[in-house]
VMD Tcl script that builds the backbone (N, CA, C; Angstrom):
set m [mol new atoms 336]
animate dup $m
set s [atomselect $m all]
$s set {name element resname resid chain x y z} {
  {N N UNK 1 A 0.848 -1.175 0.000}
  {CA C UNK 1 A 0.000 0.000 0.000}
  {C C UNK 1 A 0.894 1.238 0.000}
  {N N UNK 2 A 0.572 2.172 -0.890}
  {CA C UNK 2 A 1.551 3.430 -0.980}
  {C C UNK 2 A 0.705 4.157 -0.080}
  {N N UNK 3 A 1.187 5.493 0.103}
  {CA C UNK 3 A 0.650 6.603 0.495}
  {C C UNK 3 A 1.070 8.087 -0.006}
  {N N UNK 4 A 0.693 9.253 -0.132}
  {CA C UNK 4 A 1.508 10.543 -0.646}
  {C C UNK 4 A 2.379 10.649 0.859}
  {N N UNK 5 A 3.663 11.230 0.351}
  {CA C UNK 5 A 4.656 11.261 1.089}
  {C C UNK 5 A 3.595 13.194 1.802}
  {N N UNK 6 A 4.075 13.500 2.892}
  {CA C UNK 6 A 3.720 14.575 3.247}
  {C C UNK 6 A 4.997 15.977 3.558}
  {N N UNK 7 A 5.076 16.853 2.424}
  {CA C UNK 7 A 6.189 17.599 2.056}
  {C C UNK 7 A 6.623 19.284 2.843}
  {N N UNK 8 A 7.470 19.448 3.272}
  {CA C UNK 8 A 7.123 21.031 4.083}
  {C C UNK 8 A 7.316 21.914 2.232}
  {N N UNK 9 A 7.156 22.801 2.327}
  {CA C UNK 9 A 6.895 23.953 1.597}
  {C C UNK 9 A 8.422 23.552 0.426}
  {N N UNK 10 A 9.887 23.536 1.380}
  {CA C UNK 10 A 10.688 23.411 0.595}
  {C C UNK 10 A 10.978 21.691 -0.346}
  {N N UNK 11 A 9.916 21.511 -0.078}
  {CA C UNK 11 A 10.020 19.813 -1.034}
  {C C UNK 11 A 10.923 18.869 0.096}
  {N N UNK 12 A 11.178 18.884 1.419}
  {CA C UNK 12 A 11.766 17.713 2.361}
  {C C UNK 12 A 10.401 17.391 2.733}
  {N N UNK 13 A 10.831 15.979 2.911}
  {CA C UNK 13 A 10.009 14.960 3.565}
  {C C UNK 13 A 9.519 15.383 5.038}
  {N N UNK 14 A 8.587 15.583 5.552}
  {CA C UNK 14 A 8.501 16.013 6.792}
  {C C UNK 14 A 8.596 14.939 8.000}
  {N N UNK 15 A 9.466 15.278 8.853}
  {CA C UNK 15 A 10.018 14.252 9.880}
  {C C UNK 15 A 10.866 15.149 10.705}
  {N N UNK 16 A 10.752 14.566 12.238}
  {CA C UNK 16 A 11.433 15.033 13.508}
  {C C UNK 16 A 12.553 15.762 13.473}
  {N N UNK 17 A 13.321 14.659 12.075}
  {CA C UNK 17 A 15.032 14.609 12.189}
  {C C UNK 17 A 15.144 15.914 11.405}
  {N N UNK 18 A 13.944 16.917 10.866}
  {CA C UNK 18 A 14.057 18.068 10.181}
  {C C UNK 18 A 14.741 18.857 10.767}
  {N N UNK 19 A 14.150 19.101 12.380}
  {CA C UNK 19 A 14.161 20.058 13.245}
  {C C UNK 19 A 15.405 20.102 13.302}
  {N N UNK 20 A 16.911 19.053 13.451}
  {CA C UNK 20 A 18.130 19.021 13.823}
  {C C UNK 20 A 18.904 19.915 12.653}
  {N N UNK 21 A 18.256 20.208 11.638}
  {CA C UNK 21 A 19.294 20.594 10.306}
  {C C UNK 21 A 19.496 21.756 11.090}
  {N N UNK 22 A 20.821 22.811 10.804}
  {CA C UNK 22 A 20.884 23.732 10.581}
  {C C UNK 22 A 20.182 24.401 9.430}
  {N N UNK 23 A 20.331 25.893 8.865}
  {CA C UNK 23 A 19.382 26.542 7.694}
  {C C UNK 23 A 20.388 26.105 6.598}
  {N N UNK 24 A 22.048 26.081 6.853}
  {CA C UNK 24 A 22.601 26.117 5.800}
  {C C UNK 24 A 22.498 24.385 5.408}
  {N N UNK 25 A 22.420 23.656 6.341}
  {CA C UNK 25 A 22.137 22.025 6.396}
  {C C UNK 25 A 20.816 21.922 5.548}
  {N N UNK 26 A 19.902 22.318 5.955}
  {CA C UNK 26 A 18.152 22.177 5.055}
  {C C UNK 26 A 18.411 22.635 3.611}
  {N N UNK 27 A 18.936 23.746 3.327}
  {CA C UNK 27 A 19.243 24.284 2.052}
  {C C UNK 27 A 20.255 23.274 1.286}
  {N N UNK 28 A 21.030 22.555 1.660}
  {CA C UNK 28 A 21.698 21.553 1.122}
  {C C UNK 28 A 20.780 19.817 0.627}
  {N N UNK 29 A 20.196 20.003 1.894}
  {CA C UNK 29 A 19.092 18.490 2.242}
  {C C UNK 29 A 17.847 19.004 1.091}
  {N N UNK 30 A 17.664 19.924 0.717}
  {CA C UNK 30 A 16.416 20.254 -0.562}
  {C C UNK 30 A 17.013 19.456 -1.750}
  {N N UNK 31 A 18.165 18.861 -1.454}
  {CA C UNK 31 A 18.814 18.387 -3.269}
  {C C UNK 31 A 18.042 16.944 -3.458}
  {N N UNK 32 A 17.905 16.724 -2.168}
  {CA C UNK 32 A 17.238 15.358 -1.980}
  {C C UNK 32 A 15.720 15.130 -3.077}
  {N N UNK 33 A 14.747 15.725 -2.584}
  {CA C UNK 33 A 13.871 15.518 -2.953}
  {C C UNK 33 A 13.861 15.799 -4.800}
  {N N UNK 34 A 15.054 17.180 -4.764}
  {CA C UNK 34 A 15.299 17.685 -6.625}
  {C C UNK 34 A 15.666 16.172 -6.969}
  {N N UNK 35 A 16.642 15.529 -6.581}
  {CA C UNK 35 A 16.941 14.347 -6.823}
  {C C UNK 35 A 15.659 13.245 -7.201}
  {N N UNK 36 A 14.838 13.266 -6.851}
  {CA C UNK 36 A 13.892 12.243 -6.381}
  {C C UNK 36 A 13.057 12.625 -7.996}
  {N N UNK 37 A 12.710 13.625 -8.377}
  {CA C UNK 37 A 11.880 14.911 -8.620}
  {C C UNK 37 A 12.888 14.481 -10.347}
  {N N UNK 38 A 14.256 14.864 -10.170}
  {CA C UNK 38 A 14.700 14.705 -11.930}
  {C C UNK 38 A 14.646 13.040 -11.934}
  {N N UNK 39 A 14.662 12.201 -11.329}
  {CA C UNK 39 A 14.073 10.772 -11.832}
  {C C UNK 39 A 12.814 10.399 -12.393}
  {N N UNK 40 A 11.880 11.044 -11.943}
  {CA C UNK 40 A 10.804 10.911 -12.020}
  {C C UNK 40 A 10.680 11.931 -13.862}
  {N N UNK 41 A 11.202 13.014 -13.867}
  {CA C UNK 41 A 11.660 13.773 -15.354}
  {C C UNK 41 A 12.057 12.784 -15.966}
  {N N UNK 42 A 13.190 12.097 -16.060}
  {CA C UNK 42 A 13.981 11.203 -16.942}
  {C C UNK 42 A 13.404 9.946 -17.300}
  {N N UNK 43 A 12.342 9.435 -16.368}
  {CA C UNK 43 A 11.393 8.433 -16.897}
  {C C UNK 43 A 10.320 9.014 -17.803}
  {N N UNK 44 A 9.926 9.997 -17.508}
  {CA C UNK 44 A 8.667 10.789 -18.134}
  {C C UNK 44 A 9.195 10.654 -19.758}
  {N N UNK 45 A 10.539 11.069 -19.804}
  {CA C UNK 45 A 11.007 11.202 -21.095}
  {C C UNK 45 A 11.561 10.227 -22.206}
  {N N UNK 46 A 11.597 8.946 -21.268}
  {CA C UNK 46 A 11.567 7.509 -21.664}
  {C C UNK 46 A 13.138 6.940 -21.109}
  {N N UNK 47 A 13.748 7.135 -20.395}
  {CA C UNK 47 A 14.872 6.480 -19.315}
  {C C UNK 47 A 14.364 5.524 -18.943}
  {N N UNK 48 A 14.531 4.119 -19.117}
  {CA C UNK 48 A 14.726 3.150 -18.108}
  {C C UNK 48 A 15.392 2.610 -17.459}
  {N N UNK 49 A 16.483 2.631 -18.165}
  {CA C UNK 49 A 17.957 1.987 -17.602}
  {C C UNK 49 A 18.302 2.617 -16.193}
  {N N UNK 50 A 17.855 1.891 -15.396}
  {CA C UNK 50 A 18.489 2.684 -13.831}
  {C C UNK 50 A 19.389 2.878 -13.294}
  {N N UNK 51 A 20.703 2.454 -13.907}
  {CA C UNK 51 A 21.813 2.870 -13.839}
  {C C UNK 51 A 22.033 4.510 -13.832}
  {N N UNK 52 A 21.191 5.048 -15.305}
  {CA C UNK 52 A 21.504 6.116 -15.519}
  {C C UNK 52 A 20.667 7.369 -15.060}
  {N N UNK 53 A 19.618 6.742 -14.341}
  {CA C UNK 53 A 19.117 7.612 -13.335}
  {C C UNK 53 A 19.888 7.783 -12.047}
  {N N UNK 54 A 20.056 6.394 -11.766}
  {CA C UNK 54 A 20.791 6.450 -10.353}
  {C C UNK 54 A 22.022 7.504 -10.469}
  {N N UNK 55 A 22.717 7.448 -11.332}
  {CA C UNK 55 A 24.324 8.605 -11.773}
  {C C UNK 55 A 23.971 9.640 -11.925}
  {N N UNK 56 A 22.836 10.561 -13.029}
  {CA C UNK 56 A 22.121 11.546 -12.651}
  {C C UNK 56 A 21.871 12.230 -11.448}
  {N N UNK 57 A 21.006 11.298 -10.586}
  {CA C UNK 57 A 20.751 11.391 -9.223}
  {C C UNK 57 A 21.812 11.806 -8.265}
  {N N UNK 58 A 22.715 10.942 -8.457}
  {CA C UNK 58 A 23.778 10.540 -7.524}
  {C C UNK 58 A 24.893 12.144 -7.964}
  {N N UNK 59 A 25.093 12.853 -8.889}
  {CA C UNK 59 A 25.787 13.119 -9.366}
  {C C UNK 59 A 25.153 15.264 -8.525}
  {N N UNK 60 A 23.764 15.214 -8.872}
  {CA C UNK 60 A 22.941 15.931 -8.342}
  {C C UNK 60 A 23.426 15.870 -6.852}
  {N N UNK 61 A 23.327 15.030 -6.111}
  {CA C UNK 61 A 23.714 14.839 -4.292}
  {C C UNK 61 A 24.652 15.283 -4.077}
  {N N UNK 62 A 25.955 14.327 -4.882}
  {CA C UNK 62 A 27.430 14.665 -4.409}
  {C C UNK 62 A 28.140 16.005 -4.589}
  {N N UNK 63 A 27.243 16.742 -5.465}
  {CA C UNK 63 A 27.567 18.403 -5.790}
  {C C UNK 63 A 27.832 19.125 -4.462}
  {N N UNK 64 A 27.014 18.190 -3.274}
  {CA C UNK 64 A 26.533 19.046 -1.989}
  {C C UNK 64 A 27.486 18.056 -0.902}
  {N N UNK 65 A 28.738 18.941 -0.839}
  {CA C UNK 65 A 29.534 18.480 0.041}
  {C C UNK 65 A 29.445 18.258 1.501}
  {N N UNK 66 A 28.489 18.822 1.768}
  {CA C UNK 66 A 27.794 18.592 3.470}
  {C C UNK 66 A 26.630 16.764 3.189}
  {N N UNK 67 A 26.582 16.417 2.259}
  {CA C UNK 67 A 25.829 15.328 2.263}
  {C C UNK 67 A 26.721 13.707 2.224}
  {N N UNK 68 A 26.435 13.324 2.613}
  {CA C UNK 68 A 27.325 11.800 2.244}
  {C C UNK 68 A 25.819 10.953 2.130}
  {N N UNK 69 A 25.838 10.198 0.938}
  {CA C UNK 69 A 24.738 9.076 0.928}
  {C C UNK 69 A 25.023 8.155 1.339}
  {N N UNK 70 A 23.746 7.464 1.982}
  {CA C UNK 70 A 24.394 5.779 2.699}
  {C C UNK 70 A 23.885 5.380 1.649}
  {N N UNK 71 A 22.610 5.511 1.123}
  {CA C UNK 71 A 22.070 4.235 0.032}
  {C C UNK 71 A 21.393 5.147 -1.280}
  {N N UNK 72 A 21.417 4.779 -2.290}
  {CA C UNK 72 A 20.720 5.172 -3.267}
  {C C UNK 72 A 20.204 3.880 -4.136}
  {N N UNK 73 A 19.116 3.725 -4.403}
  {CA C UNK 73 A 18.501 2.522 -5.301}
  {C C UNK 73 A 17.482 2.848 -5.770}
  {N N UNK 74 A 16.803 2.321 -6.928}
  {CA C UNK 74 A 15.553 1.788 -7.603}
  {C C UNK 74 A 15.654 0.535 -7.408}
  {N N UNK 75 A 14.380 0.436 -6.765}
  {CA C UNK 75 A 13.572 -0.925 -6.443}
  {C C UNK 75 A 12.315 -1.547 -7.117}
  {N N UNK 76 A 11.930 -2.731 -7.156}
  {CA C UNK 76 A 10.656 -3.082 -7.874}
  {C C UNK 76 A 9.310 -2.382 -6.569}
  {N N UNK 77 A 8.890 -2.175 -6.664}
  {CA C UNK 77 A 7.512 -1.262 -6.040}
  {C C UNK 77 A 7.151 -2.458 -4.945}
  {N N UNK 78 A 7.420 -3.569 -5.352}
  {CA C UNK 78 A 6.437 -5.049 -4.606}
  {C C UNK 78 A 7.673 -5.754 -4.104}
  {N N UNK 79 A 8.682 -6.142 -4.565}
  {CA C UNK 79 A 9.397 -6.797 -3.968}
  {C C UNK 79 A 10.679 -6.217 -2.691}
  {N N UNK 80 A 11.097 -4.659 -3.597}
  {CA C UNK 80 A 11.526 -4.084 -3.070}
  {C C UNK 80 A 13.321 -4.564 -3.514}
  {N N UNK 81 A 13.470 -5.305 -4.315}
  {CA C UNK 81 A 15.163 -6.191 -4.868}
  {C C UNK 81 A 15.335 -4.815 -6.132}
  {N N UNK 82 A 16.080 -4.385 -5.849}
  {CA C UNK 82 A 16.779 -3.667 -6.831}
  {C C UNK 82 A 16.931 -3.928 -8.249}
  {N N UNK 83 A 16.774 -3.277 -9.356}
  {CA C UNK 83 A 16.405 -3.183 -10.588}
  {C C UNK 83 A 17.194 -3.010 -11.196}
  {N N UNK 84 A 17.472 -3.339 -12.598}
  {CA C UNK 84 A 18.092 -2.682 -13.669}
  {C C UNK 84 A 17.702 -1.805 -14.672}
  {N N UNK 85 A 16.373 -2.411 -14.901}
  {CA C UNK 85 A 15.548 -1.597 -16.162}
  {C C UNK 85 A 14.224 -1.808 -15.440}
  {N N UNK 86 A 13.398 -0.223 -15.373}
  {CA C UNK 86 A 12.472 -0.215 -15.466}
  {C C UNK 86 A 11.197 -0.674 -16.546}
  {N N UNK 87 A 10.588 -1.356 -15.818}
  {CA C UNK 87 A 9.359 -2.017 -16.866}
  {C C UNK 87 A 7.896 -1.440 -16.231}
  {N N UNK 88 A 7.039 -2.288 -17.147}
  {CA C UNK 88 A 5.499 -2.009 -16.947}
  {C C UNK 88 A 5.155 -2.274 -15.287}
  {N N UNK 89 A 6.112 -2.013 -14.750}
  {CA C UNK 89 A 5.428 -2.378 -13.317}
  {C C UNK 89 A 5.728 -1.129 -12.128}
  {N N UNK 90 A 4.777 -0.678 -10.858}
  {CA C UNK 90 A 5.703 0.339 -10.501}
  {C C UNK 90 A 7.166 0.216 -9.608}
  {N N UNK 91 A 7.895 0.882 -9.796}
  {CA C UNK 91 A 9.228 0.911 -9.074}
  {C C UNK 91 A 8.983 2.301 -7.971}
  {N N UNK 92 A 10.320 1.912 -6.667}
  {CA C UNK 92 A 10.684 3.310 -5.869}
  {C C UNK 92 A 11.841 3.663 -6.450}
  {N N UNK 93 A 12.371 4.635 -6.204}
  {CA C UNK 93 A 13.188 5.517 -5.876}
  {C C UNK 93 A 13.243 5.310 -4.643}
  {N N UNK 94 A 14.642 4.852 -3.746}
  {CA C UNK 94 A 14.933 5.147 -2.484}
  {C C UNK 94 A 16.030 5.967 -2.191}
  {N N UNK 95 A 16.374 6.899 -1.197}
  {CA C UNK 95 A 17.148 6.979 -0.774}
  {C C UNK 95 A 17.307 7.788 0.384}
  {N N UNK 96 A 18.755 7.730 1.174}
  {CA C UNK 96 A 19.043 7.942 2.452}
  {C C UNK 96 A 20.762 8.859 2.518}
  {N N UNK 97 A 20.703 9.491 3.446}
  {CA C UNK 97 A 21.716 10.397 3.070}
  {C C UNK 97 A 21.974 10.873 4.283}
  {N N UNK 98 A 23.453 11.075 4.957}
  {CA C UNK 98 A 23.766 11.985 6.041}
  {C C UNK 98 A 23.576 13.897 5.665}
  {N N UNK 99 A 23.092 14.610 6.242}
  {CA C UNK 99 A 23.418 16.125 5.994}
  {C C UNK 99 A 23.627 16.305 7.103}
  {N N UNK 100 A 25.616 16.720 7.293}
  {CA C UNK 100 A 25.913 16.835 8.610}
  {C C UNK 100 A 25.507 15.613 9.407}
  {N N UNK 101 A 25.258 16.090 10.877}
  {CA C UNK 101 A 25.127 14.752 11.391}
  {C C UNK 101 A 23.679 14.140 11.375}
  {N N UNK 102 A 22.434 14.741 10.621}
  {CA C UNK 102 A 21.228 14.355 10.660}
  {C C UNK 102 A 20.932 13.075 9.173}
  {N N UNK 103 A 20.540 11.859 9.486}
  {CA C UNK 103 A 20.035 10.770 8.632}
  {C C UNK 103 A 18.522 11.232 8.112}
  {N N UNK 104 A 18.398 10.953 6.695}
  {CA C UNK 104 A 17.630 12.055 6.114}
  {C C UNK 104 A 17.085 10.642 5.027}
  {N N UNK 105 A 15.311 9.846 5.157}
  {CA C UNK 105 A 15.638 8.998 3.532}
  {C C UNK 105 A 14.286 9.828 3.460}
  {N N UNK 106 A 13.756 9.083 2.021}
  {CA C UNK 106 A 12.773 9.902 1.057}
  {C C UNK 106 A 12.957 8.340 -0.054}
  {N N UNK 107 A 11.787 9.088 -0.639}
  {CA C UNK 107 A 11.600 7.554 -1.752}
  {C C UNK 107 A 10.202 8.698 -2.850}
  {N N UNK 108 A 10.342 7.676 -4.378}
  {CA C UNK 108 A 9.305 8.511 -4.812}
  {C C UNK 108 A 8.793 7.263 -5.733}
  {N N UNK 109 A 7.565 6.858 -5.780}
  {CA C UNK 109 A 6.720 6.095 -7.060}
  {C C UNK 109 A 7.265 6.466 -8.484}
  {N N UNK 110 A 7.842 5.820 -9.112}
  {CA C UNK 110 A 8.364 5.850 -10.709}
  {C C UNK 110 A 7.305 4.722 -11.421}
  {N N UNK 111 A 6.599 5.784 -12.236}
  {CA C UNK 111 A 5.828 4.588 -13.000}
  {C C UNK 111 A 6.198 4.295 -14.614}
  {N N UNK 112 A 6.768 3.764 -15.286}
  {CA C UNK 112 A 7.248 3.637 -16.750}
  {C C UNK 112 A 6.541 3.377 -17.306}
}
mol reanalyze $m
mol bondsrecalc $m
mol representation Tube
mol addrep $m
C-alpha cells in the first residue's frame, strides 16, 4: 500500500530529524527531494535503464559536500530487490543520506 509522502513547503520529507538541520544544512538536504523529482523527469522522457538515473541522481547529491549518501537505489515497487531496467510495473526511488550529522531517507513512485 503506498501513500503521498507529506512535504514542508521546501520539497523535504517532513520528519522530527528536520528540526536538527541547521538553515545552511536544510538548504543543502532540498537536493534530496530535486533528486527524487529529476528521476521521475527522466522516466517521463523515456529512461529506463536505472543505472543512468541512479548517476544523474547521484551526481545531483554529491555536488553538496555537506551530504554523504548511505544508500541510493531503484527498487521493484512489490518486492523491493533492486532493478536494472524499469518495466510495466511500478518501481521506488529510495534513498538515504547523512546532511551533517542528521540521517535524512525519502523515496518517490516511478511509473514507466
Amino acid at each position: 500500500v503506498t501513500c503521498p509522502i507529506v512535504r514542508d513547503a521546501d520539497g523535504l520529507a517532513v520528519a522530527p530529524e528536520n528540526e536538527r538541520l541547521t538553515e545552511r544544512e536544510r538548504q543543502s538536504a532540498r537536493v534530496l527531494p530535486q533528486a527524487l523529482e529529476k528521476a521521475q523527469v527522466l522516466v517521463a522522457a523515456g529512461e529506463r535503464n536505472t543505472a543512468n538515473i541512479l548517476k544523474a541522481m547521484r551526481e545531483m547529491i554529491e555536488a553538496h559536500p555537506t551530504i554523504r549518501i548511505e544508500y541510493l537505489s531503484i527498487v521493484d515497487g512489490e518486492t523491493l530487490e533492486p532493478i536494472p531496467l524499469l518495466e510495466d510495473r511500478p518501481a521506488l526511488v529510495v534513498v538515504a543520506a547523512f546532511v551533517g550529522k542528521v540521517r535524512l531517507s525519502d523515496n518517490v513512485l516511478l511509473n514507466a
